[in-house]
N, C-alpha and C positions, 0 to 999 in steps of 0.2 A: 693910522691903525691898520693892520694886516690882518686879513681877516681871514679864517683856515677853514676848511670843510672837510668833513670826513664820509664816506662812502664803503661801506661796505661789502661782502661778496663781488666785490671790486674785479676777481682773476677774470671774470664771464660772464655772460645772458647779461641777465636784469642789472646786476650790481655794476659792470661795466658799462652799461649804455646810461643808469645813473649817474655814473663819474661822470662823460662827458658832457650830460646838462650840468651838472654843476660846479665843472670847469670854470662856465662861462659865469658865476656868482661868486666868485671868492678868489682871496689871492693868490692862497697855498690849500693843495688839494691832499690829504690823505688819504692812498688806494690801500683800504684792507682786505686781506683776505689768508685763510692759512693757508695755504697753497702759494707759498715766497717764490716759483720757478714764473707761475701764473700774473701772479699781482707787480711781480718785476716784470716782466713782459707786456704787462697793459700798460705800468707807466712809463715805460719806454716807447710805447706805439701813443699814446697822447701829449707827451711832452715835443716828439718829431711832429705831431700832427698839428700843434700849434694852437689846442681847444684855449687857452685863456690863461690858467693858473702854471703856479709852479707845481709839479706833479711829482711826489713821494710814493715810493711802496711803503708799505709797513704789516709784516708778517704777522700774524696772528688769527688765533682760537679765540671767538667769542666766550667761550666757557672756563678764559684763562680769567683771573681777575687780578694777577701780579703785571700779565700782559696788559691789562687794558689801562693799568696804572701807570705804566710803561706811554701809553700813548697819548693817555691826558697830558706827561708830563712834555709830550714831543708837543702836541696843542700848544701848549704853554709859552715853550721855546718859541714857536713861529708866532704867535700871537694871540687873538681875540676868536671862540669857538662862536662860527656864523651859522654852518647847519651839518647837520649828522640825515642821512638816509642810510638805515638801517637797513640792506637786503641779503645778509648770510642769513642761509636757515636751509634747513632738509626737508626731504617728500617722506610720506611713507615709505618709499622701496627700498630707501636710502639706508635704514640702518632700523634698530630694534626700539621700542617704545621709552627706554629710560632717554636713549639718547635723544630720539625727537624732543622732549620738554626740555634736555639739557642743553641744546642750539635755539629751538625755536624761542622757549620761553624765558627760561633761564638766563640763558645768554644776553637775552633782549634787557632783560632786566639788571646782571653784570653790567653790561656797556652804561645803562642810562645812569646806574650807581656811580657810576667811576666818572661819568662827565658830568655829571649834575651840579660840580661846586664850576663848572665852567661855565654854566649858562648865563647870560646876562642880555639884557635889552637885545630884541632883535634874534636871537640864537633860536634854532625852530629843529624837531625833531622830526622824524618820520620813520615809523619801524613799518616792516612787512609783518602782513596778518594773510587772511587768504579770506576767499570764500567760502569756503569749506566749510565753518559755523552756520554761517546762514542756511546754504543751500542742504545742512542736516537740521535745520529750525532748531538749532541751542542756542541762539544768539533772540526765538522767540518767547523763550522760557526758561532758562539758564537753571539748573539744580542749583538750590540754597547754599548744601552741604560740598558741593564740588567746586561752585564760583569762588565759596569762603577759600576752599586751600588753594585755587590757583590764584587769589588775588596775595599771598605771601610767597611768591617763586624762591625767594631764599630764605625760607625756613631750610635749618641747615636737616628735618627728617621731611623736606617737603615730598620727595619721589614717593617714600612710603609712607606717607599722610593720604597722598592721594589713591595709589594703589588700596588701601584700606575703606578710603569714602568709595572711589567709584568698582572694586573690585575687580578681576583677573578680567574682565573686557577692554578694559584699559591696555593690556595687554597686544590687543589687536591695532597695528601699527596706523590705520586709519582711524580707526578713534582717535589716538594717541593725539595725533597729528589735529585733529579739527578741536579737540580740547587745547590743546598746545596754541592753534591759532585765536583759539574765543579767551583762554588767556592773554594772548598780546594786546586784543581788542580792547581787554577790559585796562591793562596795564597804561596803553596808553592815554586814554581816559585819564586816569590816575593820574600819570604823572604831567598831565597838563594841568592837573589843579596844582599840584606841587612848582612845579614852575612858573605858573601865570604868576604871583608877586614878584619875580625878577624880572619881568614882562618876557620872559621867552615861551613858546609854543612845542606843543607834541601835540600830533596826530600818528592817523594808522592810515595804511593803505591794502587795500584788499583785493590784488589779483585774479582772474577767473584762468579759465585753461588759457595759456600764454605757452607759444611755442619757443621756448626755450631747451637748450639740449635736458634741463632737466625734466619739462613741461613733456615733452618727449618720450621720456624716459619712464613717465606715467600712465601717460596714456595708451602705450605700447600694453603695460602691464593691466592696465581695467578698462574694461567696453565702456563702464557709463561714461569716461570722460570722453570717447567717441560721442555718445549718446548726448553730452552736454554740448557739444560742437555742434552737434546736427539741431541743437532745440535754439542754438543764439539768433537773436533777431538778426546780427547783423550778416549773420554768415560766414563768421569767418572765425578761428579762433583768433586771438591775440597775439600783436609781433610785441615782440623785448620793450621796444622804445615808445608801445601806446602807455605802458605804464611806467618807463621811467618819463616822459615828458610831463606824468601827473605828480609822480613825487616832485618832481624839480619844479614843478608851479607851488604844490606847498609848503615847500622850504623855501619860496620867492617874497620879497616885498610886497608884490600881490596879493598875497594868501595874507597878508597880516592881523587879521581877525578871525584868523581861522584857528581853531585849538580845539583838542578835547574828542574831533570827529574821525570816524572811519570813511576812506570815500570807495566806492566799490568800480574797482576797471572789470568791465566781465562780457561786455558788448550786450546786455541787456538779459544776459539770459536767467540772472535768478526773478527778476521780471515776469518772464515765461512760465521759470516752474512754478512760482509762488500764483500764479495768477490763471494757472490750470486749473 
């Protein structure tokens, strides 16, 4: 049996350093990413580096759903679906509020659509979420009327369901984005009840400030995630690979009883603020 992994935001940071742990788990590796100049170039730099698997690009929008039918059918061709680490997704700075929910959540929810008749014994998910929920305490008290519309991502009027429950605040690309993340949370939850009968696994993973070029790219733009850096116990922020080594433990044989949970990489610090 050949067993295929698929990896995500594959071109750079996290989704790259992903790939390479989960190299080492599977036969044939799918590096996604839409950015085809990037995701060919990774899998060019890990196929010469010699991580384990046979290592594919495959060009793609999370928020294609022709595309991602497209890549189940490549699964298919190579073999048996082992694990999916989901790390494409956007920051606030990145782009305006409709898009945030249309990569972060949306998307998330596309992909698990499109692989979900692939799941079988053994096949273990892992989407990115952030901390962001927690560390705005939604994730201690979630609104009834908001959690309802982000638990259907593809209601085909879901953008303006929500705009309407949570109104023009929403708007604001930092909300946008820590709703967008407390929807993954909850999604994946979800769809590890949906799968546990075929014995396969989804979890969430939940990031803290990770210096990544996009991590970067944030923190450059708002003081508090300074602010958040200077409150972590450990003192440091986070490199790329503290939190791909955690996805690629729960997408492992290891983690085999693991389903349904968020794990928080963040060096202790919603710890800190919650316990101020």
């Amino acid at each position: 049996m050949t067993t295929v992994g698929i990896a995500t935001g594959a071109g750079r940071g996290m989704g790259l350093d992903c790939a390479r742990r989960l190299a080492h788990q599977v036969d044939v590796l799918l590096l996604v990413d839409r950015d085809g100049e990037a995701v060919a170039a990774a899998a060019k730099s890990l196929s010469e580096d010699g991580w384990g698997a046979v290592v594919e690009p495959f060009a793609l929008d999370v928020t294609d759903r022709d595309g991602i039918a497209r890549l189940a059918d490549r699964v298919r061709e190579h073999g048996t679906l082992r694990a999916v680490i989901h790390a494409a997704g956007i920051s606030p700075t990145m782009a305006d509020w409709r898009r945030i929910f249309e990569v972060d959540l949306v998307g998330t929810a596309l992909l698990a659509e499109g692989l979900r008749p692939l799941a079988t014994a053994g096949t273990a998910l892992v989407f990115f979420a952030s901390m962001a929920p927690m560390i705005a305490g939604v994730d201690l008290d979630p609104d009834p009327e908001i959690a309802a519309v982000l638990d259907d991502p593809l209601d085909e009027g879901f953008l303006d369901r929500l705009h309407d429950t949570v109104g023009s605040d929403i708007e604001n690309t930092g909300l946008a984005y820590t709703w967008a993340k407390h929807g993954v949370h909850r999604f994946a939850r979800a769809e590890a009840v949906r799968l546990g009968p075929a014995g396969a696994r989804a979890c969430s993973i939940s990031p803290g400030v990770i210096l990544t070029p996009q991590g970067k790219q944030e923190a450059a733009d708002k003081a508090s995630m300074q602010r958040l850096i200077d409150r972590t116990p450990l003192g440091r922020p986070g490199e790329s690979d503290d939190v791909a080594a955690v996805a690629a433990f729960l997408v492992s044989d290891e983690a085999g009883f693991l389903s349904g949970i968020d794990i928080l990489v963040d060096g202790g610090v919603l710890a800190a603020v919650r316990g101020s």
